[in-house]
C-alpha positions in Angstrom: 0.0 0.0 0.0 1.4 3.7 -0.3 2.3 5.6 2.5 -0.8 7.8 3.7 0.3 11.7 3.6 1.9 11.4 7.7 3.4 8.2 6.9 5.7 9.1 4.1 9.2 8.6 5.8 11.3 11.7 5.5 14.6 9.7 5.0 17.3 12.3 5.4 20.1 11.9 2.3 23.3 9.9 3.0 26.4 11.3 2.2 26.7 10.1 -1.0 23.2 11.3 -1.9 24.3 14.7 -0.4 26.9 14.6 -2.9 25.0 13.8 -5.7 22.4 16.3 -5.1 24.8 19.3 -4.6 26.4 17.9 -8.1 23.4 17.7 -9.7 21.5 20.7 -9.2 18.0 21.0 -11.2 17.6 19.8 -14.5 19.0 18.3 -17.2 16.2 15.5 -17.6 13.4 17.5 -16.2 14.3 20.7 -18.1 15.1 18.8 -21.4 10.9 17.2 -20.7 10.3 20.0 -20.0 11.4 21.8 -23.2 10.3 18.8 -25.4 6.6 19.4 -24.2 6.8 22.8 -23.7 8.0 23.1 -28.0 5.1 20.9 -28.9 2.1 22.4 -26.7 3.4 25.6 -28.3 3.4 24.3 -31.8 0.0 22.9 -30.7 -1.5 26.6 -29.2 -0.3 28.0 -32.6 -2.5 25.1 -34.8 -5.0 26.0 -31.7 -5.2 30.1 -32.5 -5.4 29.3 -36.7 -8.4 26.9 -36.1 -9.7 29.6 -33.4 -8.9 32.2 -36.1 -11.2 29.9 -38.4 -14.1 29.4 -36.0 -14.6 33.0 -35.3 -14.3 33.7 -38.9 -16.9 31.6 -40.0 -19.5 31.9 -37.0 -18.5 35.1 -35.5 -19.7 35.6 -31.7 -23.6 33.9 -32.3 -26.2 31.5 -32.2 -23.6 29.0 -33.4 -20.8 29.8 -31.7 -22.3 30.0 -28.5 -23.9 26.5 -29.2 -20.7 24.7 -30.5 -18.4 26.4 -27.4 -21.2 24.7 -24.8 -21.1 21.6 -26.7 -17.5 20.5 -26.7 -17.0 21.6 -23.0 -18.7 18.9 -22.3 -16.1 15.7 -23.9 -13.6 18.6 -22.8 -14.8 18.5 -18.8 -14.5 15.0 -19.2 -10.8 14.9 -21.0 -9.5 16.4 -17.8 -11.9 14.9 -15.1 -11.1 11.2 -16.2 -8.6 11.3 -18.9 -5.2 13.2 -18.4 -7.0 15.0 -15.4 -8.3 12.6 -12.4 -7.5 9.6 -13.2 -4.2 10.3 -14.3 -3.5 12.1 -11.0 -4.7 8.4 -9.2 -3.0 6.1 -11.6 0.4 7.5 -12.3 1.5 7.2 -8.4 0.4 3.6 -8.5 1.7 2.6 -12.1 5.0 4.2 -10.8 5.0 2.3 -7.8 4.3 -1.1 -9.4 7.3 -0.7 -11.6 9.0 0.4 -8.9 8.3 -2.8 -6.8 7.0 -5.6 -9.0 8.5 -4.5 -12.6 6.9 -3.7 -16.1 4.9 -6.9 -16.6 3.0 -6.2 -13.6 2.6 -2.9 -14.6 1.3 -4.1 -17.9 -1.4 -6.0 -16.2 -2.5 -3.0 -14.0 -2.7 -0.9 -17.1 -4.0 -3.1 -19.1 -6.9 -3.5 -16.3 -7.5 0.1 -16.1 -7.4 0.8 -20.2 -10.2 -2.5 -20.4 -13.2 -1.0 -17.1 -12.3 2.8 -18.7 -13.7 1.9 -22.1 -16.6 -0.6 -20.8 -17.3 2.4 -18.3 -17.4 5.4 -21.0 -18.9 3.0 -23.4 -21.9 2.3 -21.3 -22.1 6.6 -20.2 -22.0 7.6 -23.8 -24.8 5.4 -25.1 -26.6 5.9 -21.9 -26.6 10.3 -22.8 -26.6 9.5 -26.0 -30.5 8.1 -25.6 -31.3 11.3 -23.3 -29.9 14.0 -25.7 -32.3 12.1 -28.3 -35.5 12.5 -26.3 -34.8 15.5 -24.7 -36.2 17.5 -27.7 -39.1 15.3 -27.9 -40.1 15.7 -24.0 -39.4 19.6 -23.8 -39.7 22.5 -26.5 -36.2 23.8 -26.6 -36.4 26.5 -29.6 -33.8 26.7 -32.3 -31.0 27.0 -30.0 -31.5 24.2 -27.5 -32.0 21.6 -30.3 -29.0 23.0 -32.3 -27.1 22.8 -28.5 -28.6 18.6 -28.1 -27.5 17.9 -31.5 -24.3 19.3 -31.5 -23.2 18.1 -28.0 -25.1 14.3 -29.0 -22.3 14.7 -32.0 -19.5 15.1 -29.7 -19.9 12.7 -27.3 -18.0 9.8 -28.4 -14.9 12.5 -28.6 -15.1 11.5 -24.4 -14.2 7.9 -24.8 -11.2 8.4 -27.7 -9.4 11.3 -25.9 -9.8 9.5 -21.9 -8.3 6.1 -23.8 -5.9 8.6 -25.2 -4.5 10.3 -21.9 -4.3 6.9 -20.5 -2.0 5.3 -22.9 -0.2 9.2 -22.6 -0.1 8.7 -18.6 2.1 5.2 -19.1 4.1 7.3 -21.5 5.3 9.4 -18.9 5.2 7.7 -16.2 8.3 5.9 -18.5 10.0 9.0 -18.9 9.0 9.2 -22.9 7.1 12.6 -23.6 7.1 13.7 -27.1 4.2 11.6 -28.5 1.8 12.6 -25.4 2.8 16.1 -26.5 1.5 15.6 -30.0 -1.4 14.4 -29.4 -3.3 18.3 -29.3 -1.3 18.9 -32.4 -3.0 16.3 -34.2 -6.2 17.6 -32.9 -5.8 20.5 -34.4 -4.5 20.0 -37.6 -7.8 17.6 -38.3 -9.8 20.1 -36.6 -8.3 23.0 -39.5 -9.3 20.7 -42.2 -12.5 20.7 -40.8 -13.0 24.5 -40.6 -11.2 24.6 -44.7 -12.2 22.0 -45.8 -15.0 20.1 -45.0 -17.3 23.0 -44.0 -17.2 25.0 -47.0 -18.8 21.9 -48.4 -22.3 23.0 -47.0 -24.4 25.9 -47.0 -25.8 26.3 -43.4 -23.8 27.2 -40.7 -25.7 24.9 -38.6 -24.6 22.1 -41.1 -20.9 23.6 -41.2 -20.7 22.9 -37.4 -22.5 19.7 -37.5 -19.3 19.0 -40.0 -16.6 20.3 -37.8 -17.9 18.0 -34.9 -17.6 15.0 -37.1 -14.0 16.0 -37.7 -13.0 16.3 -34.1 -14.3 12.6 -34.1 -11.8 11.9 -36.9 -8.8 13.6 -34.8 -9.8 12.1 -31.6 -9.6 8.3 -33.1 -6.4 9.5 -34.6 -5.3 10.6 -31.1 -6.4 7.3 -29.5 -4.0 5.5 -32.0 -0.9 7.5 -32.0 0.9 6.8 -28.9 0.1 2.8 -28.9 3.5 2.3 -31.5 6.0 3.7 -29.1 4.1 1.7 -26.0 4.9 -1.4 -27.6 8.0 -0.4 -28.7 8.6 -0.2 -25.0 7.4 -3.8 -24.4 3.8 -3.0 -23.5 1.2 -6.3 -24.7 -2.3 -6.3 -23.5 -2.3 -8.6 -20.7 -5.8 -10.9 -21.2 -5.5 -12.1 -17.9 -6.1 -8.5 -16.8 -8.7 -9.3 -13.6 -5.8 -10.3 -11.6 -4.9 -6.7 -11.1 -8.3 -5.6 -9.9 -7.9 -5.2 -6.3 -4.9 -2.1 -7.8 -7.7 -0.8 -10.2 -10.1 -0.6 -6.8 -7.1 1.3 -5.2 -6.6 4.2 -8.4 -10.9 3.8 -7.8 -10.9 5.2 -4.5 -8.1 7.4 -5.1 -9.7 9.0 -8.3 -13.0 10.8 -6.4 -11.4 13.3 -4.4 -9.3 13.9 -7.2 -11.9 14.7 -9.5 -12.9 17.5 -7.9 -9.7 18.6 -6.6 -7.9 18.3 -9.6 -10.3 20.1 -12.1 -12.0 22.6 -10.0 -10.6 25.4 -12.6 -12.7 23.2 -15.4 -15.6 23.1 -13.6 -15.3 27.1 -12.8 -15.1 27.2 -16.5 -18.0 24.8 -17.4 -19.9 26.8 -14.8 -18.5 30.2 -16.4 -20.2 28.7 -19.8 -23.8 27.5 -18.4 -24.4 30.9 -17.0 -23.2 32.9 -19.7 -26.1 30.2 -21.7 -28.7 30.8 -19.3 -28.1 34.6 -18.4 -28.0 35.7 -22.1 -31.2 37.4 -23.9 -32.1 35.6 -26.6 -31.8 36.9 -30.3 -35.3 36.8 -30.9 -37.4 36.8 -27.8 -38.2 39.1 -24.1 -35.8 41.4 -22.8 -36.6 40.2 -19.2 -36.1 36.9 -17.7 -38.5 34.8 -15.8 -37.7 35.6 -12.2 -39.5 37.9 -9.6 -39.6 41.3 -10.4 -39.1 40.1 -14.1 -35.6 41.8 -14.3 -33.5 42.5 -17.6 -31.0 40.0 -19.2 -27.9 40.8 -17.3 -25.7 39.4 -20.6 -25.6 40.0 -24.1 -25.8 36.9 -26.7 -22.3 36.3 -27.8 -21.0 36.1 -24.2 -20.8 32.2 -23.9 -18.4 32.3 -27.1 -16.4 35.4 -25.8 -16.1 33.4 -22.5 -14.6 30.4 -24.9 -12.4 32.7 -26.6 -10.6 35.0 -23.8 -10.4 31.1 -22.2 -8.5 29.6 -25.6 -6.2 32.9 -24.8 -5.3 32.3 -21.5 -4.4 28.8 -21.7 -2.1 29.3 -24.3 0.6 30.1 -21.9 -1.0 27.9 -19.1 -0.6 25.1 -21.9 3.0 25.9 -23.1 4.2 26.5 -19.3 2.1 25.3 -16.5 0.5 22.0 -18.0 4.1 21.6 -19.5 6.2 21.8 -16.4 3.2 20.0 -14.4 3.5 17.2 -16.9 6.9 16.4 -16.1 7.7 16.6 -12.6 4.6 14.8 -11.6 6.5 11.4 -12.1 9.3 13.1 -10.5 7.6 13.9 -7.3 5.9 10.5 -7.4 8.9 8.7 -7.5 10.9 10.6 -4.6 7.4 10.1 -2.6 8.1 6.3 -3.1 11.1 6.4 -2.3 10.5 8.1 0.9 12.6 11.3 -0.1 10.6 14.4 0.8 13.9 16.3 1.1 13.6 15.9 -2.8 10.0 15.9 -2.9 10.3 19.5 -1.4 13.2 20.6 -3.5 12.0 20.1 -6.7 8.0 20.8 -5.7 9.6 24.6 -4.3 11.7 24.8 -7.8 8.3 24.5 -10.1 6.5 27.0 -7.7 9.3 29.3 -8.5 9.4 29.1 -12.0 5.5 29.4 -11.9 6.0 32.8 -10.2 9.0 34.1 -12.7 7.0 32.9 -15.9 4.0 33.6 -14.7 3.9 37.2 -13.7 4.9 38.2 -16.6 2.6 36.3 -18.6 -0.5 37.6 -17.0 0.8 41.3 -16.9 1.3 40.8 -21.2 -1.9 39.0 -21.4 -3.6 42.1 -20.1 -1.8 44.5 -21.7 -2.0 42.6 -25.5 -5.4 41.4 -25.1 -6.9 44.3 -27.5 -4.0 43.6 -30.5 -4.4 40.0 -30.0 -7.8 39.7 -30.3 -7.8 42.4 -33.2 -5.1 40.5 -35.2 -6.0 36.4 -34.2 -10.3 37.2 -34.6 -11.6 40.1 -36.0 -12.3 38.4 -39.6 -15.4 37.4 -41.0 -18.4 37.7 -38.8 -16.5 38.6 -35.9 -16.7 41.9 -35.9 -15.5 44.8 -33.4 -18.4 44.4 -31.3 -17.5 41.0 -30.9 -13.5 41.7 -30.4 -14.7 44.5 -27.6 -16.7 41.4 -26.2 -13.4 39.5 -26.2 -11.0 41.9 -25.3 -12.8 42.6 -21.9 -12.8 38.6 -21.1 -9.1 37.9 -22.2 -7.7 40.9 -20.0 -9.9 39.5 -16.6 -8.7 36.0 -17.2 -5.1 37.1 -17.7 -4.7 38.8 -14.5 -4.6 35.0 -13.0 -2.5 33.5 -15.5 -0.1 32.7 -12.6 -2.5 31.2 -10.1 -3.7 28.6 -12.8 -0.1 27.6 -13.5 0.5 27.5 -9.7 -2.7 24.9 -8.9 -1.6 22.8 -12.1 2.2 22.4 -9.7 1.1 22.0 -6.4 -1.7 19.7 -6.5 0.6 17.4 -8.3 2.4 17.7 -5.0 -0.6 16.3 -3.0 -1.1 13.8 -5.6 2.8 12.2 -5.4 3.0 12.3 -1.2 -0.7 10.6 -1.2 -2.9 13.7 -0.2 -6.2 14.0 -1.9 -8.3 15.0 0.5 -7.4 18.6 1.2 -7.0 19.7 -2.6 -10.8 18.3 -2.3 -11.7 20.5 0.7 -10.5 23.9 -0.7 -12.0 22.8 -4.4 -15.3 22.6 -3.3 -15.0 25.8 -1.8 -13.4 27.6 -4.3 -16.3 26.0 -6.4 -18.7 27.5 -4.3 -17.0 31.0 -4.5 -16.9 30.8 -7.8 -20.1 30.4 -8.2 -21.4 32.9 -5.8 -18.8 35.8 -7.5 -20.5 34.6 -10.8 -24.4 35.1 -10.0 -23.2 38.4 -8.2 -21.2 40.2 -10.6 -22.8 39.7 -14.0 -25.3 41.6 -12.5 -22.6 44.5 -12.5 -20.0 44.1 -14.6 -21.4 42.0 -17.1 -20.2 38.9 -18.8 -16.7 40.0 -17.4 -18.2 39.2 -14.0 -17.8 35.7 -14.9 -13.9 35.7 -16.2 -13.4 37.9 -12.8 -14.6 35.2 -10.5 -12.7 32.4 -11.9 -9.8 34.8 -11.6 -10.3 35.8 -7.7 -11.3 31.9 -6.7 -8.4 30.5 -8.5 -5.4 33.1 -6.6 -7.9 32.2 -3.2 -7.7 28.3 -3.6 -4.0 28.5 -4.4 -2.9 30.7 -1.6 -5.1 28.1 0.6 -3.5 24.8 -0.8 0.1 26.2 -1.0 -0.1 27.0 2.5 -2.0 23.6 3.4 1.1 21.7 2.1 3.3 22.3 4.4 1.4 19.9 6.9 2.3 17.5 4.7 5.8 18.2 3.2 7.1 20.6 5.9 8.0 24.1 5.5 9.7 25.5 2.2 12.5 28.1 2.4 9.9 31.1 2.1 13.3 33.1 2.0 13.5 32.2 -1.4 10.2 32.7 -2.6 10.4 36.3 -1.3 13.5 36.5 -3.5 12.2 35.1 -6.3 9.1 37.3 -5.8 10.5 40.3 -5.2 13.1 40.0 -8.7 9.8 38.9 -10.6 7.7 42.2 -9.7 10.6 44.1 -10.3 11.2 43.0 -13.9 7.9 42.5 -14.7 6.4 45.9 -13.5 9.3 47.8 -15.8 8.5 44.9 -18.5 4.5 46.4 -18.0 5.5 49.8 -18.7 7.7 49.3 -21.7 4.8 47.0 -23.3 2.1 49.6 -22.4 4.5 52.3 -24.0 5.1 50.4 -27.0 1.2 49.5 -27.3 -0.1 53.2 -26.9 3.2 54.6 -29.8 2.3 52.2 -32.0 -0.2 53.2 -35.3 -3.6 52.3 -35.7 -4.8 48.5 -36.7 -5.9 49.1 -40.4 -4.2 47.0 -42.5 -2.7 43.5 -41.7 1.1 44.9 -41.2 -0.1 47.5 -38.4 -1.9 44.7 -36.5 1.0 42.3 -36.7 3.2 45.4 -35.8 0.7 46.2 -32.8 1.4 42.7 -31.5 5.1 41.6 -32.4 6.7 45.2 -31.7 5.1 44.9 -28.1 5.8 41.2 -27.1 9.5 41.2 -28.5 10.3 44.0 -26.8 8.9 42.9 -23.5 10.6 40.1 -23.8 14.1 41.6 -23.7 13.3 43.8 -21.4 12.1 40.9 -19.0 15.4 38.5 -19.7 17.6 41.7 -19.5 16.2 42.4 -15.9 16.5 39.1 -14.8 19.8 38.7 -15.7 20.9 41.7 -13.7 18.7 40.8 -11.0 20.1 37.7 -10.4 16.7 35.4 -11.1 18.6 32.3 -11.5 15.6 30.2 -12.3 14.5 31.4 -15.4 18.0 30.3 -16.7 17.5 26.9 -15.7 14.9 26.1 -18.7 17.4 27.1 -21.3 20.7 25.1 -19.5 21.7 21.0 -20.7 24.5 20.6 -18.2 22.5 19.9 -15.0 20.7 17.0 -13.3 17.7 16.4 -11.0 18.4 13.1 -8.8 15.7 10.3 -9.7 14.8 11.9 -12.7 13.0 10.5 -15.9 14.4 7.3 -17.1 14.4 8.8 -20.8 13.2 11.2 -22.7 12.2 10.5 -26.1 
C-alpha cells in the first residue's frame, strides 16, 4: 500500500546522496521534458489560434458559436476529469510504484486493467446520454438553439471515450519517462480540426450544417489521437495482458483514489464549465423578451455572444497555461511521485519549491502581457469574417480579466501534483469545493454588475484564493519551504515584470492604428518582443537564477526521468 500523507518517511540523504544532489543541481532530464513538451504544446497553441482564427471567422460571436463552445465543453470537462485529469493524477502514483516494486509486466497488467473498465465504463455513459440528448427535444420544447445545442453536443460525445483512452496510454508514457508523442497528441487535434474549418465546412451551406461538419472531424482527430501513442508503448514492451482481472484489487485502489481527485484536480474546469452555463442561461435571446423569468421580471444581465467570448478569452489564457504550467506539471509529476516512493521528501520539497518558483518568474509576466495585448491580439487572431469589433470588444474585456490570473492557474496545475505524489487527496478536495462555491457565488453576483466579465473575474479571484489556501496547506504535509527564497524570487519577478508592463504599455499606446494586416502584426510583435528583452535583460541583472534553468543542458535532478524521447 502507499504511505498515507503522515506516513511518508522523510529519509534524510546519506552522504553520497548529499553529494550527488549538490552535483546535480536541477535539471537536465526534467528541463530537457520540459522543453520537449513545452515546444510541442506551443506548436499545438499556434494550430489551436489558426483553427480559433477559423471558428470565429466563419460563426463570429452567435447562435452558433455560443452553441458549439457549450457543446464540446462537455467531452472537454470530461478529458481532464477522467482522462489526463483525475485519473491520471490516481493512476500514475500507483503505475509508478508497481514498476518500482514488482516491474513492467506487472505494470502491464494493471494498465491493461484500467485501459479495459475505462472503455466498458465510458462506453456504457455515452450510449446511456446518447439516448437522453435524443428524447430531450421530444419531452421539452427547446427553440432553435437548444435543439441545435442537443445535436451538436449528442455529436461530440464519443470524442469523451477516444481522448480519456488517449491520456491513459499518454499517462504510461510518462510515467516511462518518454514525452514527445503525449505532447503531440493536441497537435494532431488541431491539424484535423483545420481541415474541418477549410475544408469540409465550405462543403455545406448552413452554418448549422458547417458545425455539425466540424464536430464530425474532431471525431476523426480524436480516433487519430487514440491510435498515436500505442506504437512507441509497444515499442517499450507493453502487450495487452488478457488475464487483466488479476490486477483488480490495484484498479479498486486508483478507484478510491480517483473521487477526491476529480474534484480537486479540475475545479478550474468546472469554474469554466460553470463560467459557460451561466453565460447560456443569463443571455437574452436573439429573438425573444428582454426580461427573464424571475420575480420582479428583471433584464438580461448578458448579451448573446457572451458564452463564445467566454470560450475565446479562455482559448487565450491557456495558451501560456498550456505551453508553461501543464508543460512543467507534466513532467515533474512522475518526479515527485517517484521521490514520494522512495521516501525522499527532502527531494520531494526541492524540486515541488523549484516548479513554484518558476510558476511565479513565468507567470507574472505572462498575466501582466496577457492584459496589456489582449486588445492587439484579439484584433489581429479574430476580427475576420463575422467577428466583428463588437465582438472583439466582447473579447478583449474577457481575455484581460482571465489574464490577471495566468499565474494562479499555472500555480494549482504544480502543487496539486504535490498532493497527488506524497498521497494527499483530500485537502486539494476540501479547498475545491470551496473555491467551487466561490466561484459560483462571484458569478451570479457580478454579472449583474460588470457583465459577462463578472464571470472571467470570479474564476480569476477563486483561482489566486484556492491556491494561496492549498500552497499553505502543504506544508502539513511536506514541511515548510524556504519562504526566503520565494520572497527573493518574488521580489526579482515584480521588479522586472512591472518595468516589462511599462515598456509593453508604451510600446502598445506609440504604435499606429490597426488598419491594415502589417499594423496589426506590428501592434502585437513590436510589443511582445520587446517585453521580452526587457524581461530576460532584468532578470539577468537581477540575479533570477531560475528562469535560466529552462534554457541550461549541463545539469541534473536526482531520480529523474528514465528517458526522454
Amino acid at each position: 500500500m502507499p504511505h498515507s500523507p503522515r506516513e511518508l518517511p522523510n529519509r534524510p540523504p546519506d552522504s553520497a546522496h548529499s553529494k550527488k544532489d549538490a552535483a546535480q543541481a536541477p535539471a537536465l532530464k526534467l528541463f530537457a521534458g520540459l522543453r520537449i513538451v513545452s515546444l510541442c504544446t506551443l506548436l499545438s497553441r499556434v494550430l489551436g489560434l489558426v483553427r480559433d482564427v477559423g471558428m470565429a471567422a466563419l460563426f463570429g460571436n452567435g447562435l452558433v458559436m455560443d452553441a458549439f463552445s457549450v457543446a464540446f465543453r462537455v467531452p472537454n470537462l470530461a478529458r481532464h476529469l477522467f482522462g489526463e485529469g483525475a485519473l491520471t493524477a490516481a493512476f500514475l502514483p500507483i503505475f509508478v510504484r508497481e514498476i518500482e516494486r514488482e516491474g513492467r509486466t506487472s505494470a502491464w497488467k494493471l494498465a491493461s486493467a484500467v485501459l479495459s473498465i475505462l472503455a466498458f465504463g465510458l462506453s456504457v455513459l455515452v450510449v446511456v446520454v446518447e439516448i437522453w440528448l435524443w428524447w430531450l427535444p421530444h419531452l421539452v420544447d427547446m427553440g432553435a438553439e437548444g435543439r441545435l445545442l442537443t445535436g451538436l453536443t449528442a455529436v461530440l460525445l464519443p470524442y469523451l471515450l477516444l481522448i480519456c483512452l488517449a491520456a491513459q496510454i499518454s499517462a504510461m508514457l510518462h510515467a516511462l519517462g518518454h514525452f514527445t508523442w503525449p505532447a503531440l497528441l493536441p497537435v494532431l487535434l488541431n491539424v484535423v480540426w483545420i481541415v474541418g474549418i477549410w475544408v469540409v465546412a465550405p462543403l455545406f451551406v448552413s452554418s448549422e450544417a458547417q458545425a455539425y461538419a466540424i464536430a464530425a472531424s474532431i471525431l476523426v482527430g480524436g480516433t487519430i489521437q487514440m491510435f498515436a501513442g500505442l506504437p512507441k508503448l509497444r515499442s517499450l514492451g507493453f502487450r495487452f495482458d488478457r488475464a487483466w482481472r488479476a490486477a483488480l484489487p490495484r484498479v479498486a485502489e486508483v478507484a478510491r483514489t480517483m473521487l477526491p481527485v476529480v474534484i480537486g484536480l479540475s475545479v478550474t474546469q468546472i469554474n469554466v464549465l460553470a463560467d459557460s452555463m451561466i453565460a447560456w442561461s443569463f443571455s437574452g435571446p436573439v429573438d425573444g423578451p428582454d426580461t427573464m423569468a424571475l420575480p420582479g421580471e428583471p433584464a438580461y444581465p448578458l448579451v448573446s455572444g457572451t458564452a463564445s467570448a467566454l470560450y475565446f478569452g479562455q482559448r487565450m489564457y491557456q495558451f501560456p497555461l498550456g505551453v508553461f504550467g501543464v508543460a512543467l506539471g507534466t513532467v515533474l509529476f512522475p518526479l515527485l511521485s517517484r521521490h514520494a516512493e522512495r521516501g525522499r521528501l527532502d527531494l520531494l520539497r526541492r524540486d515541488l519549491s523549484l516548479g513554484m518558483r518558476l510558476v511565479i518568474v513565468v507567470g507574472l509576466p505572462a498575466s501582466l502581457g496577457l492584459v496589456l495585448l489582449a486588445r492587439p491580439l484579439t484584433v489581429l487572431i479574430f476580427q475576420h469574417g463575422a467577428f466583428d469589433a463588437a465582438d472583439a470588444a466582447q473579447t478583449v474585456s474577457m481575455i484581460a480579466t482571465y489574464g490577471t490570473a495566468v499565474w494562479a492557474y499555472c500555480g494549482l496545475l504544480i502543487v496539486h501534483r504535490g498532493y497527488y505524489a506524497a498521497g494527499d487527496r483530500q485537502t486539494p478536495l476540501n479547498v475545491g469545493v470551496l473555491s467551487v462555491l466561490l466561484n459560483l457565488a462571484l458569478n451570479l453576483s457580478l454579472i449583474w454588475f460588470v457583465g459577462g466579465r463578472g464571470l472571467a473575474m470570479g474564476t480569476a479571484i477563486s483561482s489566486t484564493v484556492q491556491l494561496i489556501a492549498v500552497t499553505w496547506f502543504l506544508q502539513h504535509r511536506l514541511g515548510r519551504f524556504d519562504w526566503r527564497e520565494f520572497r527573493t524570487t518574488t521580489l526579482k519577478a515584480v521588479v522586472a515584470t512591472g518595468v516589462m508592463g511599462l515598456v509593453c504599455y508604451g510600446s502598445v499606446r506609440l504604435l499606429p492604428g490597426d488598419e491594415s494586416l502589417i499594423d496589426k502584426l506590428i501592434a502585437v510583435f513590436v510589443p511582445l518582443t520587446t517585453s521580452i528583452l526587457v524581461y530576460f535583460a532584468l532578470a539577468r541583472s537581477l540575479g533570477m537564477n531560475e528562469l535560466w534553468l529552462l534554457f541550461k543542458r549541463d545539469s541534473q535532478l536526482e531520480g529523474g526521468t528514465d528517458d526522454v524521447s
